[in-house]
C-alpha positions as CSV (number, residue, x, y, z in Angstrom):
1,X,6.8,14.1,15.1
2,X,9.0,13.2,12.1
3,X,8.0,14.2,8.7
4,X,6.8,10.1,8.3
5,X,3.5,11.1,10.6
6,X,2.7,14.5,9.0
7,X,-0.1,14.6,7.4
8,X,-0.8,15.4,3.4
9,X,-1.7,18.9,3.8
10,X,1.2,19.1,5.7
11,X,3.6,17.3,3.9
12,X,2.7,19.7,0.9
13,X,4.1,22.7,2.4
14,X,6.5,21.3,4.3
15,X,8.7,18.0,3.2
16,X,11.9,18.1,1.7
17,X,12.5,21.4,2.6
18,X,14.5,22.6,5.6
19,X,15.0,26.7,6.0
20,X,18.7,26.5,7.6
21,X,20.0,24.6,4.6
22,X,18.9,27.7,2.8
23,X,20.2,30.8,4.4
24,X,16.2,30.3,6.6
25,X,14.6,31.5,3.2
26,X,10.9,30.8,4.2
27,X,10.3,30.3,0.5
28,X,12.2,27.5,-1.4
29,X,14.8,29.2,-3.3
30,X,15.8,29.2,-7.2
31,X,19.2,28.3,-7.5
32,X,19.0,29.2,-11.3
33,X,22.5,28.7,-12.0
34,X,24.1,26.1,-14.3
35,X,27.2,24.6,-11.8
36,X,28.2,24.6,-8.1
37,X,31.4,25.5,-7.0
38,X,33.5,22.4,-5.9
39,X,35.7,24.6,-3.3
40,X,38.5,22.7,-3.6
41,X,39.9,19.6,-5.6
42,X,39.4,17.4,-2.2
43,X,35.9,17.9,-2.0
44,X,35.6,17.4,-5.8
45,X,37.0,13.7,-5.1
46,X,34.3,13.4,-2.3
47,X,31.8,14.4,-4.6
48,X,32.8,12.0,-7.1
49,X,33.9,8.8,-4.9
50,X,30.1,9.5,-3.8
51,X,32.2,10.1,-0.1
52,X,29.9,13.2,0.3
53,X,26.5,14.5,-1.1
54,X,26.3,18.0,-2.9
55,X,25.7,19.6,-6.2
56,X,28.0,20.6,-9.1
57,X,25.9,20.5,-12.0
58,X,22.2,21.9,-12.6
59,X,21.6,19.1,-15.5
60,X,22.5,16.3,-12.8
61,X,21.0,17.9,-9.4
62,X,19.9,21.2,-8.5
63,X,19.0,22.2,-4.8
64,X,15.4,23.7,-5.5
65,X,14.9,20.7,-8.0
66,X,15.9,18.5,-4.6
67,X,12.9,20.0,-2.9
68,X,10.3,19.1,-5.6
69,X,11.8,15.6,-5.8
70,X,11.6,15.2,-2.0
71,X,8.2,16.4,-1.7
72,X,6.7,14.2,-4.3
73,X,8.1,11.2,-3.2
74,X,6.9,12.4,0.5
75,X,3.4,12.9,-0.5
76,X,3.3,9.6,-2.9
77,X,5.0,7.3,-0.2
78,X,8.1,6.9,-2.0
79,X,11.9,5.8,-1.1
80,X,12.9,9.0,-3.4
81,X,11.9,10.7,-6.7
82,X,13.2,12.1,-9.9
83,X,12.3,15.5,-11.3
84,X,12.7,15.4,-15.2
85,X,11.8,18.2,-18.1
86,X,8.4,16.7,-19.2
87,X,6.4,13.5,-18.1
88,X,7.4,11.9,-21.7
89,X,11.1,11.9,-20.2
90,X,10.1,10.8,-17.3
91,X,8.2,7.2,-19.1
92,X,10.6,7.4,-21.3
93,X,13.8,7.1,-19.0
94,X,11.6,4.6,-16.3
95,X,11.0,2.2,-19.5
96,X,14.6,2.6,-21.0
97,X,15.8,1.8,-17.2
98,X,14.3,-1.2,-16.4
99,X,14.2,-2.6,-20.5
100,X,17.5,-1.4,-22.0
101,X,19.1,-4.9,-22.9
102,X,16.2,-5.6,-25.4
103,X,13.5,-6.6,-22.8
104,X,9.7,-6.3,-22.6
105,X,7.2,-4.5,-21.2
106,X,3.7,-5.6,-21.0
107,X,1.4,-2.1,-21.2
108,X,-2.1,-1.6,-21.2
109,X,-3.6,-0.2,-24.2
110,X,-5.8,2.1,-22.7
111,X,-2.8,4.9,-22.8
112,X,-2.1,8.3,-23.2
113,X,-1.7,9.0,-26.7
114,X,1.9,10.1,-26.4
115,X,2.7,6.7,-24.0
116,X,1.1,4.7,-27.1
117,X,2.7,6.3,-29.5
118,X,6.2,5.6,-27.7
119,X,5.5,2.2,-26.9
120,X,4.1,1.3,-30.4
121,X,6.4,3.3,-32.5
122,X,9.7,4.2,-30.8
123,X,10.5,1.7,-28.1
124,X,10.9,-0.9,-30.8
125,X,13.6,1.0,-32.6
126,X,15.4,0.5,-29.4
127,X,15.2,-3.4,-28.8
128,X,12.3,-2.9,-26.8
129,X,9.5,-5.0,-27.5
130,X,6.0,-4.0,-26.0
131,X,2.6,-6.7,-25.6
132,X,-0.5,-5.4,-25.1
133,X,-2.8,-6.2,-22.5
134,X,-6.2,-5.9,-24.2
135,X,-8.4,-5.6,-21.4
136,X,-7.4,-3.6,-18.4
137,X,-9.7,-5.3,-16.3
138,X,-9.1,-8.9,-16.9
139,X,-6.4,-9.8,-14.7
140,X,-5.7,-13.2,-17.4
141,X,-4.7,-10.5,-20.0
142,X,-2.4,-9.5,-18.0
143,X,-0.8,-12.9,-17.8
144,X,-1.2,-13.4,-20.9
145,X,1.2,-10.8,-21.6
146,X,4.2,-11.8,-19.8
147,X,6.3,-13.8,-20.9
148,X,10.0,-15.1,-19.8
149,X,12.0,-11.7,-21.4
150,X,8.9,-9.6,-19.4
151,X,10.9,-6.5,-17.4
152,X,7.6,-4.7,-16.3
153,X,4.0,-3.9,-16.4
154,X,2.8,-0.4,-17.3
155,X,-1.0,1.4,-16.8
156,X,-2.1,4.4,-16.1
157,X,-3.8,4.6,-12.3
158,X,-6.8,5.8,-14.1
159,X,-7.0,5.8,-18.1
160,X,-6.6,8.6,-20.4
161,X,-9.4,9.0,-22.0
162,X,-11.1,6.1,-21.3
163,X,-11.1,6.9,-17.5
164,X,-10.8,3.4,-16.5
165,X,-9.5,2.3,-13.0
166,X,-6.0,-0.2,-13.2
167,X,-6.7,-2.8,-10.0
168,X,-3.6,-1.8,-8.8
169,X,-3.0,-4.6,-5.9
170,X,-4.6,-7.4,-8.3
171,X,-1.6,-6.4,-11.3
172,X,1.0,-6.0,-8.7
173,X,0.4,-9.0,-7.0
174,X,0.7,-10.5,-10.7
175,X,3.6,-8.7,-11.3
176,X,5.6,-9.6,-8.1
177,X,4.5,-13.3,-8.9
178,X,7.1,-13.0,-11.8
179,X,9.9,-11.0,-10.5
180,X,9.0,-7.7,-12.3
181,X,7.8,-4.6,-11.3
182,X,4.9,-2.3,-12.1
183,X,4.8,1.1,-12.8
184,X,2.0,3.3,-12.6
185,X,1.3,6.6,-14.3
186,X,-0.4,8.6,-11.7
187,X,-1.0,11.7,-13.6
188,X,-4.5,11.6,-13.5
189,X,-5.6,11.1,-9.9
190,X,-2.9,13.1,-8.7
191,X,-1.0,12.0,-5.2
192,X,-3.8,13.6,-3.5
193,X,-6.7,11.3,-4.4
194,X,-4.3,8.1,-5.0
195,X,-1.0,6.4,-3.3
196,X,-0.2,3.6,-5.9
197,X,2.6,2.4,-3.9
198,X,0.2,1.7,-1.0
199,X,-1.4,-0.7,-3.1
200,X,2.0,-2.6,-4.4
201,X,3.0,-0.8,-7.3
202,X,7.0,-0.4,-7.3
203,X,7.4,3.1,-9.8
204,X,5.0,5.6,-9.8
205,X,5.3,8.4,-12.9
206,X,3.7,11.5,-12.9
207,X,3.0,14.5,-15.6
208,X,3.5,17.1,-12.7
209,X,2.3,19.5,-16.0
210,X,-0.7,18.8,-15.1
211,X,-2.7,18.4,-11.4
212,X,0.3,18.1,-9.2
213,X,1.6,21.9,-10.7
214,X,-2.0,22.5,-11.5
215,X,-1.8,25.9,-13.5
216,X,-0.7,25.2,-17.0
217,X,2.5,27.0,-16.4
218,X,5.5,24.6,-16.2
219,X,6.0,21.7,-18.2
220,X,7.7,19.0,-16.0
221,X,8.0,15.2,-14.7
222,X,8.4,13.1,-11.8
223,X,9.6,8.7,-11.1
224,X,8.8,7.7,-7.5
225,X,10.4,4.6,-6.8
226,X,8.6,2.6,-3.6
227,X,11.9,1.1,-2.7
228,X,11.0,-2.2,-1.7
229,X,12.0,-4.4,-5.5
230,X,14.5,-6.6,-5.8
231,X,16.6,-5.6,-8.2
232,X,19.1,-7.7,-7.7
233,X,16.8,-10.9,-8.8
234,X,18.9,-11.7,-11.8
235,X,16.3,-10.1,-14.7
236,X,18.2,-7.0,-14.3
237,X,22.1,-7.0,-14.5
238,X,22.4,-3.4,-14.8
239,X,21.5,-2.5,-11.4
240,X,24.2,-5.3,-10.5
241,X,26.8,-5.3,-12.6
242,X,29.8,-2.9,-12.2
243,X,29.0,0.6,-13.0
244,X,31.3,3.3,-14.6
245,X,28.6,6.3,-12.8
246,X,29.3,4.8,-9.4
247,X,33.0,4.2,-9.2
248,X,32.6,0.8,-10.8
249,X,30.6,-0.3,-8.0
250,X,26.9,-2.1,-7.7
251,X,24.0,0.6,-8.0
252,X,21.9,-1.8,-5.9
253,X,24.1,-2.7,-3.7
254,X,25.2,0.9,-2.7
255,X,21.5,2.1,-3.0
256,X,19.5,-0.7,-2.2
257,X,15.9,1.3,-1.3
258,X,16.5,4.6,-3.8
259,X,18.4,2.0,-7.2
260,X,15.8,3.0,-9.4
261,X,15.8,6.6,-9.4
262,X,19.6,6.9,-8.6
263,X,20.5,4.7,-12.2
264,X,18.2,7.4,-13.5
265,X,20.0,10.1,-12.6
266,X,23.4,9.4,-13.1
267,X,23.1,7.1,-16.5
268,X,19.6,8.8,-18.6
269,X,20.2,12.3,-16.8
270,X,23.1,12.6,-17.1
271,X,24.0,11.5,-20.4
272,X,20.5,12.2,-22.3
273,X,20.1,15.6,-20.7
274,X,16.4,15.9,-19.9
275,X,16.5,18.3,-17.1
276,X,14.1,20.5,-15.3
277,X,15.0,24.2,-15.2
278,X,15.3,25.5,-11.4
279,X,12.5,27.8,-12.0
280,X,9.8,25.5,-13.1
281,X,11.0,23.1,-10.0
282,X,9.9,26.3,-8.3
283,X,6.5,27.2,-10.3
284,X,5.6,23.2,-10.0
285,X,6.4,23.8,-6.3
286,X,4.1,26.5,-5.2
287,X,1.2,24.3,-7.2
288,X,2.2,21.0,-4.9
289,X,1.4,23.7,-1.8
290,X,-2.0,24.2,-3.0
291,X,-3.1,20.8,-4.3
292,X,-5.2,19.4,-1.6
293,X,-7.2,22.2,-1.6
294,X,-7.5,22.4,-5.3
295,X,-8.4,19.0,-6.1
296,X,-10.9,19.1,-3.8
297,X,-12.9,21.9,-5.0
298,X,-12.4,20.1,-8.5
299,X,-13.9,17.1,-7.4
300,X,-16.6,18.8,-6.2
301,X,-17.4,21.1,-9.3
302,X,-16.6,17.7,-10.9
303,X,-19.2,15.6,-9.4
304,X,-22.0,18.6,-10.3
305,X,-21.1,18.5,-13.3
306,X,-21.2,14.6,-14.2
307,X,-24.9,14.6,-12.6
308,X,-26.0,17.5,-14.7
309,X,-24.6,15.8,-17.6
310,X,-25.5,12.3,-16.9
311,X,-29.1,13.8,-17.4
312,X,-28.9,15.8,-20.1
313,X,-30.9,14.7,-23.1
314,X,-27.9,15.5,-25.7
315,X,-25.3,13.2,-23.4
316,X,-25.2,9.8,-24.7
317,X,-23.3,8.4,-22.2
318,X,-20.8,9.8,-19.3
319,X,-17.5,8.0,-18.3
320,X,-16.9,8.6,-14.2
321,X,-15.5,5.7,-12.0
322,X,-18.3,6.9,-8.9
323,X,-21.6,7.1,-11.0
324,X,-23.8,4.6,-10.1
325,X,-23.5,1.6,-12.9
326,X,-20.0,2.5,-14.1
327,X,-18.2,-0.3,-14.7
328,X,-15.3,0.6,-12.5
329,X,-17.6,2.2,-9.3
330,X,-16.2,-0.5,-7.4
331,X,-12.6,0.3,-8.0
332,X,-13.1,3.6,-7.5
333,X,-14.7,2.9,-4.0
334,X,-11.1,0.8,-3.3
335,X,-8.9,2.9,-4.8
336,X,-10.9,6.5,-5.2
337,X,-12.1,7.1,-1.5
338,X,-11.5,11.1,-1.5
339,X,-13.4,11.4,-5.5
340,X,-13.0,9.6,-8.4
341,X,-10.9,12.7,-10.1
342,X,-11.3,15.8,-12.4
343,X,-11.2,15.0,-15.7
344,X,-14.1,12.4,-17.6
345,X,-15.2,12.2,-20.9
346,X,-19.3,11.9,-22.4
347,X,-20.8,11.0,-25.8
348,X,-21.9,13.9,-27.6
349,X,-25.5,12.9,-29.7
350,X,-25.1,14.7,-32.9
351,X,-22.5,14.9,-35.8
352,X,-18.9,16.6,-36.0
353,X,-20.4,19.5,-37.1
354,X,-22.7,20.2,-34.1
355,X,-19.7,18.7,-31.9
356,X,-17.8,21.5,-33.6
357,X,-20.5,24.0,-32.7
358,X,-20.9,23.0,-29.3
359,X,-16.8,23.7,-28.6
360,X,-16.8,26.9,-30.4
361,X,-19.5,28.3,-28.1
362,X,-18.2,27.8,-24.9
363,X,-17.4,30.4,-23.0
364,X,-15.4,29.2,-19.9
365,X,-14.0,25.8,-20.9
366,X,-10.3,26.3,-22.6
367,X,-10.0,24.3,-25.6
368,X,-6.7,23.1,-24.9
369,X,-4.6,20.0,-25.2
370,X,-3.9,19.6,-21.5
371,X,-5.9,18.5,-18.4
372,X,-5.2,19.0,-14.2
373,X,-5.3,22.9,-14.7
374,X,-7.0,25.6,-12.5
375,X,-9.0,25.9,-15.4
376,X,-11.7,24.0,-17.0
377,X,-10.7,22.5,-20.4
378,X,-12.3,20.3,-23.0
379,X,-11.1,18.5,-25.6
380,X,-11.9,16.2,-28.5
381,X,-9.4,13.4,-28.1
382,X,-9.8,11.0,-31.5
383,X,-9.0,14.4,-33.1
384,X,-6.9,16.7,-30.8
385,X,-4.7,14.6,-29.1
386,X,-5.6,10.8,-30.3
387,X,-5.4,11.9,-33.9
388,X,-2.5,9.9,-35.1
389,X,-3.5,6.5,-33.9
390,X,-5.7,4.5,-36.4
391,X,-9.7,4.2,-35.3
392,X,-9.1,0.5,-33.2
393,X,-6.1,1.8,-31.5
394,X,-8.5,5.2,-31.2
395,X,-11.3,3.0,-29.8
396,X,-9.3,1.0,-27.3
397,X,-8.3,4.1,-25.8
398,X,-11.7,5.6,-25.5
399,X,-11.3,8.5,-27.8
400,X,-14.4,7.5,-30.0
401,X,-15.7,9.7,-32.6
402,X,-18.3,11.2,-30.0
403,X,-16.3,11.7,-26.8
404,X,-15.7,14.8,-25.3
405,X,-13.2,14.6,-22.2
406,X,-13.5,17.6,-19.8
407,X,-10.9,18.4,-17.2
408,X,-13.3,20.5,-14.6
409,X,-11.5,23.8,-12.4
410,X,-11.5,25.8,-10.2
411,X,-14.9,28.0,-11.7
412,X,-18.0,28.1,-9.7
413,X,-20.0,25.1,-10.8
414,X,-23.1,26.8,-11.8
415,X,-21.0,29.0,-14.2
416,X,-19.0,26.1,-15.7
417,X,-23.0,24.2,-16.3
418,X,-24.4,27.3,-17.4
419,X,-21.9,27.3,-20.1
420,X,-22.2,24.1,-21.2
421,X,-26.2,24.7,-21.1
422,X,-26.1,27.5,-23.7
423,X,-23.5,26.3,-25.8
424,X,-26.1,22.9,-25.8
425,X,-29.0,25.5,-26.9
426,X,-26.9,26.7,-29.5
427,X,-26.3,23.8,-31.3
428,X,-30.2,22.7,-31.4
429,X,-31.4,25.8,-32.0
């Protein structure tokens, strides 16, 4: 069988990473050194004429880092991947890769605080103009925003916090229509629940902080490119044109499936510098071996959960793609067959103060600014992480003034309700 027929589980333990490359370490090893010895000045040429594949520098490529970016891009489908210090760099050098001659981007406005923020605040400053598409599921919106100078459509494979579910086939379909490509910020879902490429997107970005590593203990960030756009189309010259990083030769040309990712590393790596450190490739590595499993047993505790809350007589409303009248249940049953994901958010009935309360007295639930972890978390977003967008940006995103968003572990279910259930009696008593 070749690695191409293995299954997921399989592929998590297994791809990218061969034993007799590696002195038959069973474990992947840290190389946690900062260069690679070119043995002679021969091989350096090789190296450099791209004649012969190897590392020299840890800021470029780094062996254990190889194994991470292999394995992603195994379990996502992918023609290759980029591993990157945080998942900011990696949205940040995806967008400045396909838009760095002053282009735009059409994004969904249903982001990630710190995507919105970039795309609203710092992009511009760059030449890079964004358009919102208002409505996420009104495939006219998206046409709406593209217009001749368009280089690519971004949304998140499910919405943080709004937890809404992108139509991935419908907007790449759209997107192939006019020669651009979409990229998809798969954080949420994790590779485990969802394949964007499958579905036609062409980059796939992940915050592998979060379910992919899956225990709050490396920051880091990962581009899969699907390898099938045409780069060479005309929109984008600088996969075309002559290029200093590759002898003066054509990225496209001499990388025609991996372009994406390769530009990546030689031009934003390289030169900007935001690397992954061989050991958290390593700590995000021995999360990727567990992640079936783990996102499983989330789900589960997950869907307890969202019943128990959905019932609740303090819950105003909860926000999960499979409950039964959610607006996107039939996405979710398209895109979502394995579980709709770990992480939701519900309307608290009462006032700051008893929402106050109500964190303050939980007992298992981290109040932390994260989500994907081991551990159950919760989190006010239109204060903790949505706080520096005004209230309409706040409210297109789904951090209203009353939303809690929960990101549901590993715990036993009954503990992780039980919790919620006194910290509930607490605030009417």
């Amino acid at each position: 069988m070749s690695e191409n027929d293995y299954g997921f589980e399989t592929l998590q333990v297994r791809a990218g990473y061969k034993p007799e490359e590696h002195n038959y370490a069973s474990a992947v090893p840290i190389y946690q050194t900062t260069a690679f010895n070119f043995g002679d000045t021969k091989r350096l040429d090789r190296l450099y004429s791209l004649e012969e594949e190897g590392f020299y520098y840890t800021r470029i490529a780094n062996p254990t880092t190889e194994v991470l970016e292999k394995r992603v891009a195994a379990l996502e489908g992918g023609t290759a991947a980029i591993a990157l210090a945080s998942g900011m760099a990696a949205i940040t050098y995806a967008l400045l890769n396909v838009a760095e001659y002053g282009g735009e981007i059409a994004a969904v406005k249903t982001l990630y605080s710190g995507s919105f923020n970039l795309f609203n605040h710092i992009l511009p400053r760059f030449g890079i103009k964004v358009r919102w598409i208002e409505d996420s599921y009104d495939i006219e919106s998206f046409r709406k925003a593209i217009t001749p100078n368009t280089k690519a459509i971004f949304a998140e494979s499910i919405g943080n916090p709004s937890i809404s579910v992108l139509d991935i086939e419908a907007v790449a379909k759209l997107a192939h229509e006019n020669e651009i490509p979409l990229i998809v910020d798969n954080t949420l879902p994790s590779p485990y629940l969802l394949n964007p490429i499958k579905y036609g997107a062409d980059i796939v970005i992940h915050s592998a902080t979060k379910a992919i590593g899956g225990h709050g203990a490396a920051i880091a960030g990962i581009i899969v490119e699907g390898g099938k756009f045409n780069w060479g189309n005309g929109k984008f010259p600088q996969f075309t044109e002559s290029d200093y990083s590759v002898q003066n030769r054509n990225i496209y040309e001499v990388f025609p499936t991996t372009a994406f990712t390769t530009r990546i590393r030689f031009r934003y790596l390289s030169d900007f510098g935001a690397a992954i450190s061989p050991f958290n490739s390593f700590l995000i590595l021995q999360g990727i071996e567990t992640l079936a499993v783990r996102v499983k047993q989330e789900v589960e505790n997950t869907e307890a959960i969202v019943k128990y809350l959905s019932n609740h007589p303090n819950v105003a409303w909860v926000r999960y793609p499979s409950l039964q009248g959610d607006r996107n249940k039939k996405l979710a049953e398209k895109y979502l067959t394995k579980g709709s994901g770990t992480i939701f958010t519900f309307g608290f009935k009462g006032n700051q103060e008893e929402i106050n309360n109500f964190i303050n007295s939980l007992k298992l639930f981290s109040f932390v600014a994260n989500i994907g972890d081991s551990k159950s978390l919760i989190v006010q977003p239109c204060i903790a992480t949505h706080g520096t967008l005004n209230v309409e940006d706040r409210n297109a995103s789904g951090a209203f003034p009353e939303a809690l968003r929960l990101s549901i572990g590993l715990e036993k279910a009954e503990d992780l309700i039980a919790d919620l259930n006194q910290a509930f009696d607490k605030v009417l008593d």
